[in-house]
C-alpha positions in Angstrom: 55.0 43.7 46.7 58.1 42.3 48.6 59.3 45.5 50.6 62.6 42.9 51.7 64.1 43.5 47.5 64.3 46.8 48.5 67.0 47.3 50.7 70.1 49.6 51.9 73.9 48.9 53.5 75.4 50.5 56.1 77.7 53.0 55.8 74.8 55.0 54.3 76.9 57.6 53.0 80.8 55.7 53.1 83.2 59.4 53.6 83.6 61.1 56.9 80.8 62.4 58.3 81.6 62.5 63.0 79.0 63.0 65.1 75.8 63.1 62.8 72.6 64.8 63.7 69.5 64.6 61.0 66.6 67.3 61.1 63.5 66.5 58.9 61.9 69.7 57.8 59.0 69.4 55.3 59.5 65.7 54.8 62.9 66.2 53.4 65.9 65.3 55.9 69.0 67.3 56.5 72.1 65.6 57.9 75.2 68.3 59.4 78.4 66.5 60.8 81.4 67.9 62.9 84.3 69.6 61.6 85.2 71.6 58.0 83.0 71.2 54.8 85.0 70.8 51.9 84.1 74.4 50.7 85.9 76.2 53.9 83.2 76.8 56.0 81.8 73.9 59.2 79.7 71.5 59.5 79.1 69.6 56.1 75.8 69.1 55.5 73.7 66.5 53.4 70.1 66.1 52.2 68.2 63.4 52.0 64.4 62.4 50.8 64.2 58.7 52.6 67.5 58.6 54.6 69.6 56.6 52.9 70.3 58.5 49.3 72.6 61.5 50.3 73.4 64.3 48.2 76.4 66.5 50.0 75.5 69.9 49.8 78.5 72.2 51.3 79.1 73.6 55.1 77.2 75.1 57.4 78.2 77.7 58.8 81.3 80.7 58.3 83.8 80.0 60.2 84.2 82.1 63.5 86.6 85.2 63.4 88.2 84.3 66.6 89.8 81.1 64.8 89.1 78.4 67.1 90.5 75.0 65.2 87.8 72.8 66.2 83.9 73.0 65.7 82.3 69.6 67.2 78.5 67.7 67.3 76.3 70.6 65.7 72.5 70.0 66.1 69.9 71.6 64.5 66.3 73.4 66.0 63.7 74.7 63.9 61.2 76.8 65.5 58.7 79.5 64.1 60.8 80.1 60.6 64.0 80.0 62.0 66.9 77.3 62.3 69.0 77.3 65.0 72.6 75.8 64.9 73.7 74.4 68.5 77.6 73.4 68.0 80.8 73.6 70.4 83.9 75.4 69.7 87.4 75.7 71.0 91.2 74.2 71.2 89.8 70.6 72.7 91.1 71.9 76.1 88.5 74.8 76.2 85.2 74.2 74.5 82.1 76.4 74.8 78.4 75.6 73.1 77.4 78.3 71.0 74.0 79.2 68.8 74.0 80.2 65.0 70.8 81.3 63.3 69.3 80.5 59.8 66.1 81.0 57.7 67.3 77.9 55.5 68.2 74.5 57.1 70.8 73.8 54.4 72.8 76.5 55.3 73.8 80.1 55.5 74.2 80.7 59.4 75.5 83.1 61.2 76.6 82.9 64.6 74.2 84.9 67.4 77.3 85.9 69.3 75.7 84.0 72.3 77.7 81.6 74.4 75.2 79.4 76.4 77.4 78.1 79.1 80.4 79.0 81.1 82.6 76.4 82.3 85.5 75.1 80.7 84.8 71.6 78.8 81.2 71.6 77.2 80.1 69.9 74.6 77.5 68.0 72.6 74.5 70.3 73.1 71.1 68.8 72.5 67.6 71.0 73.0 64.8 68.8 74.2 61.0 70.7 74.1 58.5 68.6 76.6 55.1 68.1 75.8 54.1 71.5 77.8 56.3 73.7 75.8 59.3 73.6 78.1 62.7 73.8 76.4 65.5 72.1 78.4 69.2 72.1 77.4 71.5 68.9 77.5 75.3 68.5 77.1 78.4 67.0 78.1 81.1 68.5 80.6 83.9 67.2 82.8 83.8 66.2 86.7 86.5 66.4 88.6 85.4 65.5 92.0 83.2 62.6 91.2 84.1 59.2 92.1 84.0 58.3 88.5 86.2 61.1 87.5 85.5 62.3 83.7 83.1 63.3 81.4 78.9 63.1 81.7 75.9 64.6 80.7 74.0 67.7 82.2 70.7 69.4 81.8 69.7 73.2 82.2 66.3 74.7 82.0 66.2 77.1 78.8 64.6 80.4 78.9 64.8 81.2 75.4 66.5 79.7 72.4 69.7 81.7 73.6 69.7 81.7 76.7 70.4 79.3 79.8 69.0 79.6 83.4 72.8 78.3 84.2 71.6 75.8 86.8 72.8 72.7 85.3 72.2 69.5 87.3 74.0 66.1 86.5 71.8 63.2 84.3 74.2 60.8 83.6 78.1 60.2 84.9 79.8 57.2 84.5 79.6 54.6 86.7 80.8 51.4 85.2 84.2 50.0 83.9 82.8 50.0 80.0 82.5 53.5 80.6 86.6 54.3 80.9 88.2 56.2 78.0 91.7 56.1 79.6 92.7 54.2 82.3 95.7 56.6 83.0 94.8 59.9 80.9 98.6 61.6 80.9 96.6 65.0 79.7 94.5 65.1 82.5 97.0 64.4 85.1 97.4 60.0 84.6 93.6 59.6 86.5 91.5 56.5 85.5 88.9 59.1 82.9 85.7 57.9 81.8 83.5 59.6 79.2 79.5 59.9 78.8 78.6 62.1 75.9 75.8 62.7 72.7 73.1 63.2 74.9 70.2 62.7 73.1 66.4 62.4 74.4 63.2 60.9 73.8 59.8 60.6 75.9 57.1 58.1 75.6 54.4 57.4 78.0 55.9 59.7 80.4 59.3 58.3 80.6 62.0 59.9 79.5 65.3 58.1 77.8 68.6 60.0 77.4 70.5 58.0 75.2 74.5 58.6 75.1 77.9 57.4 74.3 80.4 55.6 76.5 83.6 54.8 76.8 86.8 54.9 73.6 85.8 54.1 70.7 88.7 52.2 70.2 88.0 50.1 73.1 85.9 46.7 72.2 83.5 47.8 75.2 82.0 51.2 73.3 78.7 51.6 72.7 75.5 53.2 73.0 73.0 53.0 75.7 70.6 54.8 77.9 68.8 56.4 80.8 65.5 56.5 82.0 63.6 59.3 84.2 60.3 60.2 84.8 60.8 63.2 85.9 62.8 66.2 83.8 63.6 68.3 87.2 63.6 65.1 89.6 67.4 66.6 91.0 68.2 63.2 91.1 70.4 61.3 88.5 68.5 59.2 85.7 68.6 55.7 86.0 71.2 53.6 83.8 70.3 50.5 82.0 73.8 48.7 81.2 76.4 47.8 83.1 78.4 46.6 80.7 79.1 42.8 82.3 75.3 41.4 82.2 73.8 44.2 80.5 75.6 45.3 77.3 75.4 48.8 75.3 72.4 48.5 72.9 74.5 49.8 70.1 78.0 48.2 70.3 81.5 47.0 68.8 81.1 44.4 67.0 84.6 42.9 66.7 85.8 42.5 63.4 82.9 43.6 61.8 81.7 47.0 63.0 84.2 49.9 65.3 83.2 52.4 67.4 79.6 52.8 66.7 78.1 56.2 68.7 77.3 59.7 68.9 73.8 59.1 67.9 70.5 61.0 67.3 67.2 59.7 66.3 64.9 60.5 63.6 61.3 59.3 62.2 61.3 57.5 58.8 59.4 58.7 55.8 55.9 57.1 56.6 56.7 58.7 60.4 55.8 55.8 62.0 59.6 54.0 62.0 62.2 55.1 64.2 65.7 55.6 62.7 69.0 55.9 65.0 71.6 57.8 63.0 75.1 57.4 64.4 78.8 57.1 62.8 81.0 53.9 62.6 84.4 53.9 61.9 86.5 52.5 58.7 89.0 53.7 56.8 87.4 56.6 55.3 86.4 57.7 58.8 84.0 58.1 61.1 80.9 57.7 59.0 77.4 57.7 58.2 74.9 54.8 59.4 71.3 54.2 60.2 69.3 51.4 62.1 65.7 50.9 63.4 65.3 51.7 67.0 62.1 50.6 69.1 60.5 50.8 72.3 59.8 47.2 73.9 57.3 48.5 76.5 59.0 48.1 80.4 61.3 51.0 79.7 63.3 49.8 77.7 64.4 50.4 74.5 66.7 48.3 71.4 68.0 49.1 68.2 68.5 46.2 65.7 72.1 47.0 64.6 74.7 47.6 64.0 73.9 45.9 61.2 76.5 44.7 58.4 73.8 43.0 55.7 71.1 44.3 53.3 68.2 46.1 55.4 64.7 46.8 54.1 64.9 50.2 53.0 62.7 52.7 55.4 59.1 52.3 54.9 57.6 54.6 52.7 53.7 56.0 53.3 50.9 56.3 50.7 51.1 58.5 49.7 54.5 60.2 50.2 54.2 63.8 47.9 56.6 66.6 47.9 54.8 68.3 45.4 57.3 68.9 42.6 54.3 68.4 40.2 50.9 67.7 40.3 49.5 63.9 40.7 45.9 63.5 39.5 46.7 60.2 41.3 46.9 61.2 44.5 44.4 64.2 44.4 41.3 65.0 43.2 40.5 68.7 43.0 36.7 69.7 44.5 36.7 73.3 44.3 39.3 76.7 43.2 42.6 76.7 42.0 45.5 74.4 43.5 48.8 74.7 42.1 52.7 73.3 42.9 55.5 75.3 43.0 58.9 74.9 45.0 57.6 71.4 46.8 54.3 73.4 47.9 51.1 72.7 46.8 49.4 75.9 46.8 45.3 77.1 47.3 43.5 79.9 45.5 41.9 82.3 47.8 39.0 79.6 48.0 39.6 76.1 46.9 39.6 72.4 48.7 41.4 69.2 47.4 41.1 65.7 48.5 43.5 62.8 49.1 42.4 59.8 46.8 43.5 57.3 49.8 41.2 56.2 51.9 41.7 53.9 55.3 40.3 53.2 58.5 42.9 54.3 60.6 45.9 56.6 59.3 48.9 59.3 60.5 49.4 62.2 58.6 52.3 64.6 58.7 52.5 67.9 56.7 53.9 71.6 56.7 51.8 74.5 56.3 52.1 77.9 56.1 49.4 80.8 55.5 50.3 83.1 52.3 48.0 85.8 53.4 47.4 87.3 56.4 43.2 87.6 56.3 40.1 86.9 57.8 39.5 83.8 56.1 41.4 80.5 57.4 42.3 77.2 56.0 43.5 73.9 57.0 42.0 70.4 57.2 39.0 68.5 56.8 38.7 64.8 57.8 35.8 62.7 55.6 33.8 59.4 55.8 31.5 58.3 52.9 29.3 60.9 53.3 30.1 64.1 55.6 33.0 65.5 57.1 33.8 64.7 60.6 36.4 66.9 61.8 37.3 70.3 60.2 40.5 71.8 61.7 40.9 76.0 60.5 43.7 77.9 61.0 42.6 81.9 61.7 45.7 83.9 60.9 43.7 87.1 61.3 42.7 85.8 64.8 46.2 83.8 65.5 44.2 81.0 66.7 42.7 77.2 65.2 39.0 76.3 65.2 38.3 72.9 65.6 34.8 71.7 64.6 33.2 68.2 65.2 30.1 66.4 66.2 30.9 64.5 69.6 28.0 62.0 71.4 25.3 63.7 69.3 26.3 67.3 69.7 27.8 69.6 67.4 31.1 71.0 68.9 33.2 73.8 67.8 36.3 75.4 70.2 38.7 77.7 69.1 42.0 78.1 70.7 44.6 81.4 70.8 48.1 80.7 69.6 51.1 82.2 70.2 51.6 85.6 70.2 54.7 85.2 68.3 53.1 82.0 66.3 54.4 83.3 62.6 51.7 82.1 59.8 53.8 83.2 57.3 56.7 80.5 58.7 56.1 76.4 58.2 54.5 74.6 60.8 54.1 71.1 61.3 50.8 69.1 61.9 50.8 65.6 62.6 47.4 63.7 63.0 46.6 60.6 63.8 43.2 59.4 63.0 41.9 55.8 64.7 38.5 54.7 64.1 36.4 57.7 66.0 39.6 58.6 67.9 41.5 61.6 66.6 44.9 63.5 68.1 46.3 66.5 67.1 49.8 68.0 67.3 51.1 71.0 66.4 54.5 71.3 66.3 55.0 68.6 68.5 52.6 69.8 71.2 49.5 68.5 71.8 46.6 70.3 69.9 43.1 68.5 70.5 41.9 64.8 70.8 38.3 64.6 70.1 36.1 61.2 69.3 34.6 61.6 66.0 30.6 60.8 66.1 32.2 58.7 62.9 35.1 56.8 61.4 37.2 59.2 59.1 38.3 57.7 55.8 39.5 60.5 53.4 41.7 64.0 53.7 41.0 67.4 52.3 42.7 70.4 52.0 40.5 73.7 52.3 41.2 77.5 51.9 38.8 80.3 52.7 39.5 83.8 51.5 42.9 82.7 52.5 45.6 81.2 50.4 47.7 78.1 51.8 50.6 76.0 50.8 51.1 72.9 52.2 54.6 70.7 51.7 55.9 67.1 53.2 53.0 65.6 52.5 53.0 62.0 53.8 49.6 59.7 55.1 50.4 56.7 56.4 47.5 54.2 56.9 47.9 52.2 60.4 47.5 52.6 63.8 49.7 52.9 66.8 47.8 52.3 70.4 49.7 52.8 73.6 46.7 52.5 76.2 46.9 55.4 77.6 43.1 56.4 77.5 40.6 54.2 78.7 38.5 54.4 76.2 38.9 51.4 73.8 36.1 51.2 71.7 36.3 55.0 70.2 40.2 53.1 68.6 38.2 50.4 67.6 38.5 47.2 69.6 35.6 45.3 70.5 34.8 42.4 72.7 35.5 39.1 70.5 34.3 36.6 73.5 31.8 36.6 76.4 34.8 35.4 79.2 37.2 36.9 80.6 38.7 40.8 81.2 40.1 43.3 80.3 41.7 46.8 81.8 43.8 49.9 81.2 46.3 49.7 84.2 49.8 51.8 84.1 49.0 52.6 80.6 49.0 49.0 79.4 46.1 46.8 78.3 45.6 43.7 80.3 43.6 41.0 79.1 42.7 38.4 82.3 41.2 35.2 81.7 41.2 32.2 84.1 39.7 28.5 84.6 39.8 27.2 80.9 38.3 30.0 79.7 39.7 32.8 76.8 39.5 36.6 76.9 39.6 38.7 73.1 39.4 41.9 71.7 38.6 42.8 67.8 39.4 45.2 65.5 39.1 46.3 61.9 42.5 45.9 60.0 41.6 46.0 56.2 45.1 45.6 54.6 47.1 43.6 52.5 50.6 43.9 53.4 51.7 45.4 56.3 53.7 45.4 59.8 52.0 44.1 63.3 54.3 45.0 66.1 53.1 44.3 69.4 55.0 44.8 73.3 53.9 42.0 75.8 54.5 40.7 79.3 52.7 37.9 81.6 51.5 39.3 84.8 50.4 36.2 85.7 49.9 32.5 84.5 46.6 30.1 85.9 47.1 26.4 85.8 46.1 24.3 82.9 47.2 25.0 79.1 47.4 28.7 78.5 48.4 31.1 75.4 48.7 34.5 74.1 48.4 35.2 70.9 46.1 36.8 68.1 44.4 35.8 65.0 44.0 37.3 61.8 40.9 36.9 60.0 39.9 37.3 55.9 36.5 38.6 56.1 35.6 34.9 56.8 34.1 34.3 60.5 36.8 31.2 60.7 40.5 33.0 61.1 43.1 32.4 58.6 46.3 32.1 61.0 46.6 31.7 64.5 49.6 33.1 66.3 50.5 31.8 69.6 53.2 32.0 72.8 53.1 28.6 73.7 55.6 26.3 76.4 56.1 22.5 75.7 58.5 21.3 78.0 60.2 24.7 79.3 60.9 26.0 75.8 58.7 28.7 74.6 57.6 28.4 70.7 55.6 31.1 68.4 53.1 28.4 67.0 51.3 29.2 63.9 48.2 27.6 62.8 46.5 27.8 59.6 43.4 25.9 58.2 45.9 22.7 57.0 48.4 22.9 59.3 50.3 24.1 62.7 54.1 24.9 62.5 56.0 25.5 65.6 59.0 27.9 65.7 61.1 27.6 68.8 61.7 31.3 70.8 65.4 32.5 72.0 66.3 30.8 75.3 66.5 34.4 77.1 62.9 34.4 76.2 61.0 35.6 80.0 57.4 35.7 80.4 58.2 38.7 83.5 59.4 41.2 81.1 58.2 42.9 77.9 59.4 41.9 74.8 58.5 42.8 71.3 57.3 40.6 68.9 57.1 41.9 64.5 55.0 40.5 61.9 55.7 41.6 58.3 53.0 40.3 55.9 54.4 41.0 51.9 54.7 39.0 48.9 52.3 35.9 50.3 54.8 35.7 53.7 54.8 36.4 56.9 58.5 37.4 58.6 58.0 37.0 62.2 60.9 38.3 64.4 61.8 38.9 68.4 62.6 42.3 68.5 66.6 41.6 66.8 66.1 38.0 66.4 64.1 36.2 63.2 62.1 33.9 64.4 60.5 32.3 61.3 58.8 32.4 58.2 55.3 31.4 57.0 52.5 31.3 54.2 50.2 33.9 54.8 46.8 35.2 54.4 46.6 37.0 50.8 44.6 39.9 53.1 43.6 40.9 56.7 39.9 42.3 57.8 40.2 41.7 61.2 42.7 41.0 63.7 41.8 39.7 67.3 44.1 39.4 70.0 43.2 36.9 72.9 44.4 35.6 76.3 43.5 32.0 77.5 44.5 30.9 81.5 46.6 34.1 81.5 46.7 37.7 82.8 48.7 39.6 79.9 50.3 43.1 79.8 50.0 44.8 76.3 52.2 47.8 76.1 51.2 48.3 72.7 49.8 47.6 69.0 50.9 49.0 65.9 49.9 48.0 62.1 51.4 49.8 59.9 50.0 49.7 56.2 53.1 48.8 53.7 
């Protein structure tokens, strides 16, 4: 399989579609734009299975009876069975952020009648839940008395889905010349007017990125970039990574090749494992639709490889990916009851289970779910090895609560937890899971369920109703793991010590291996597949005399490895050396290549090669191993930082 025939080109869809936000809902995504659909109503809207085949579907919303001519950035939330439209409205001068509600996210809402704030210029609403449950509100208004007089980004504490506590606090103003719209704005008076807008926010590892727009698009300086915090209701503003002289937007201009690229959001691929910034570009048909990959390179720090202009792989799909419009006897095999598909569901009998044919080490899976009875009974999901289920995870409508069940250090465990009081079964819910080796996470909705270690190493999925019928949709199992280090616990992920020398630590959520005097230091772990992606974040903390490396090796089930793949310096330059069992090639690194700071390194095995990048930048191309067992990663006459490992089954 060579995953690099099957690409797409930017623009993914080539008419007019400003300011585009994407909501995936039951594995399907849904794309809504500013301004008028071509049926009358606002905010067109597409659909989309993988993200880059679009069908247009028709607008959004009525418009409102008050007539306002412009309707800018909507953004979509769903939450307990609803969908709810966050948009601004007004005459350009006078904009206010409103809420519409629907029960379908292709369309058919209605406005609340709720205005969420109150001063004059607000725009570019963006909802952000934390990890706790916590919904805060983000937007875009003008200040007047700032020393950078203009446009930035706010955030408010949200006490409902309609309501604002109407403290907003700034995040991001501009601060920097790359950030001016106008340098003498004649409709706001001839001031020197700069613009930060399209707030948009992600969180990993307790940091928090706010990612905007700055400056005109029509200006060769535009772009994207962002701003870190650590704290959501730290009063101080968040902490802005380009300057725009020695650091530059990570989503630019590219003269004579790509204009105005902004207004993003950010979306997970179909195997939910790839990142995907969505953002529109401008060409003669408009501002429209493009996509890119976006990742984190450890450090806080973040890069998206675009814009791009030539043939991408196309995102990665999972194994399986099943929307259920029929039934596969090649991804299922039935074990008890009735199971049955109908409008993308796969539905139970009162009692029934199902398994997943796919079986792996290590996996993610996302689905919906939703209960189509109200009972006693429960359903939900059991995890499998060879022998025994592992985990069981039951949903109790009749109780409005989850049971997990496992066996932990010897013990049988079983805790059940109370929902929501308003937790609807009868709405779709999302659970994501991510099983590696013994250790298991659970979210629900986006919020943190349970993490348990397994007393073994789940392999398979089932599906299980009791006196309770189910459907589940969006069905998509990804086989991989992602670690970010930040549990202590290594072995219950799988790693192992692969040498008697040297250290290793968990230390501000990174993994540091430490080996000094000659000596090497190397951890293990399983990694049965064939083709696949190895990202991985590293930094030097600190480099011992003599020859040193970092690197990792794969192995074929052999006790020799296969390839060895190394950061090496001859001479001041920095090389990726790669050793195999008849030769070494060296492959010279980019000259802004620092050991002090993270960077990201990408392996993608397919078709009998190995594609080896720095984060944008190929590095080379080798033979590879037909198949991985093992991969080891080791540290010799070096202290390294590891912000994280991710293989990713293609």
């Amino acid at each position: 399989m060579d995953i690099f025939s099957e690409t797409y080109l930017n623009p993914v869809y080539p008419k007019s579609f400003p300011d585009p936000f994407v909501l995936k809902f039951r594995g399907e995504y849904f794309a809504y734009c500013t301004d008028f659909g071509p049926d009358g109503r606002v905010f067109g809207v597409l659909r989309s299975r993988n993200l880059v085949d679009w069908t247009e579907i028709g607008g959004a919303m009525t418009p409102l009876d008050s007539g306002p001519p412009f309707y800018w950035a909507p953004e979509v939330v769903y939450s307990n069975g609803k969908f709810y439209l966050y948009y601004s409205a007004g005459n350009e001068t006078l904009m206010e952020l409103r809420v519409a509600v629907s029960e379908r996210p292709d369309g058919g809402f209605v406005d609340s009648g709720r205005r969420l704030t109150f001063e004059d210029f607000a725009i570019d609403g963006h909802v952000f839940v934390d990890d706790d449950g916590r919904k805060y509100f983000f937007y875009a208004t003008d200040f007047l008395d700032h020393s950078h007089i203009g446009t930035g980004t706010v955030v408010d504490r949200m006490t409902d889905l309609f309501t604002l506590e109407g403290r907003p606090r700034p995040v991001t103003r501009a601060r920097y010349d790359w950030q001016v719209y106008d340098a003498a704005r004649q409709e706001k008076g001839g001031v020197r007017w700069h613009t930060v807008e399209g707030p948009f926010i992600l969180k990993r590892k307790g940091v928090y990125y706010e990612m905007f727009s700055g400056g005109n698009w029509q200006n060769v300086t535009y772009g994207v970039s962002f701003a870190t915090t650590d704290d959501l209701d730290r009063p101080a503003e968040w902490e802005q990574f380009c300057d725009g002289e020695k650091t530059l937007p990570i989503l630019r201009t590219l003269p004579g090749k790509v204009v105005g690229p902004g207004h993003n959001s950010v979306i997970r691929g179909p195997n939910n494992r790839e990142l995907f910034c969505v953002y529109h570009r401008w060409t003669e048909q408009g501002r429209v639709l493009a996509i890119d990959r976006l990742e984190f390179a450890g450090g806080g720090r973040i890069f998206i490889n675009g814009a791009t202009t030539t043939p991408q792989p196309r995102p990665y799909a999972p194994r399986p990916l099943d929307f259920f419009d029929d039934f596969s006897g090649e991804n299922w095999e039935r074990i008890a009851g009735d199971w049955t598909v109908a409008d993308n569901e796969l539905v139970s009998g009162p009692t029934a289970e199902i398994d997943c044919r796919r079986e792996a080490g290590a996996f993610l899976l996302e689905t919906g779910f939703r209960a189509l009875d109200e009972t006693n009974g429960g359903f939900g999901v059991a995890l499998k090895d060879e022998n025994a289920v592992v985990f069981r995870l039951c949903f109790l409508p009749g109780e409005r609560a989850v049971r997990c069940e496992w066996t932990e250090d010897g013990r049988e465990r079983a805790e059940t937890a109370a929902l929501d009081g308003d937790f609807d079964f009868r709405a779709f819910h999302l659970l994501r899971l991510e099983a590696d080796h013994r250790s298991l996470k659970i979210r629900l909705d986006g919020r943190l369920l349970r993490e348990a270690a397994t007393a073994a190493a789940p392999r398979r999925v089932s599906f299980f109703s009791e006196d309770c019928r189910a459907a589940f949709s969006g069905f998509a199992l990804t086989p991989g793991f992602e670690n970010l280090f930040e549990a202590d616990d290594l072995t219950a992920a799988g790693w192992t010590r692969a040498a008697k020398t040297g250290s290793y630590e968990i230390a501000n959520r990174n993994l540091i291996l430490t080996a000094r005097a000659g000596k090497n230091a190397a951890l293990q772990k399983e990694a049965d597949f064939e083709n696949y992606e190895l990202v991985f974040n590293v930094a030097f903390v600190k480099i011992f005399d003599g020859r040193f490396r970092f690197g990792f090796s794969l192995h074929d089930g052999e006790r020799r490895p296969a390839h060895v793949f190394s950061l090496v310096r001859l001479n001041d330059v920095w090389m990726m050396e790669v050793e195999d069992p008849a030769k070494i090639t060296s492959c010279i690194l980019p000259v802004d290549f620092s050991v002090k700071t993270f960077r990201q390194f990408g392996f993608v095995k397919t078709d009998g090669r190995m594609h080896i990048r720095m984060e944008t930048e190929k590095i080379c191309t080798v033979d590879a191993v037909e198949k991985t067992s093992k991969i080891v990663f080791f540290v010799e006459n070096a202290s390294a930082a590891i912000d994280m490992i991710r293989v990713t089954a293609l």
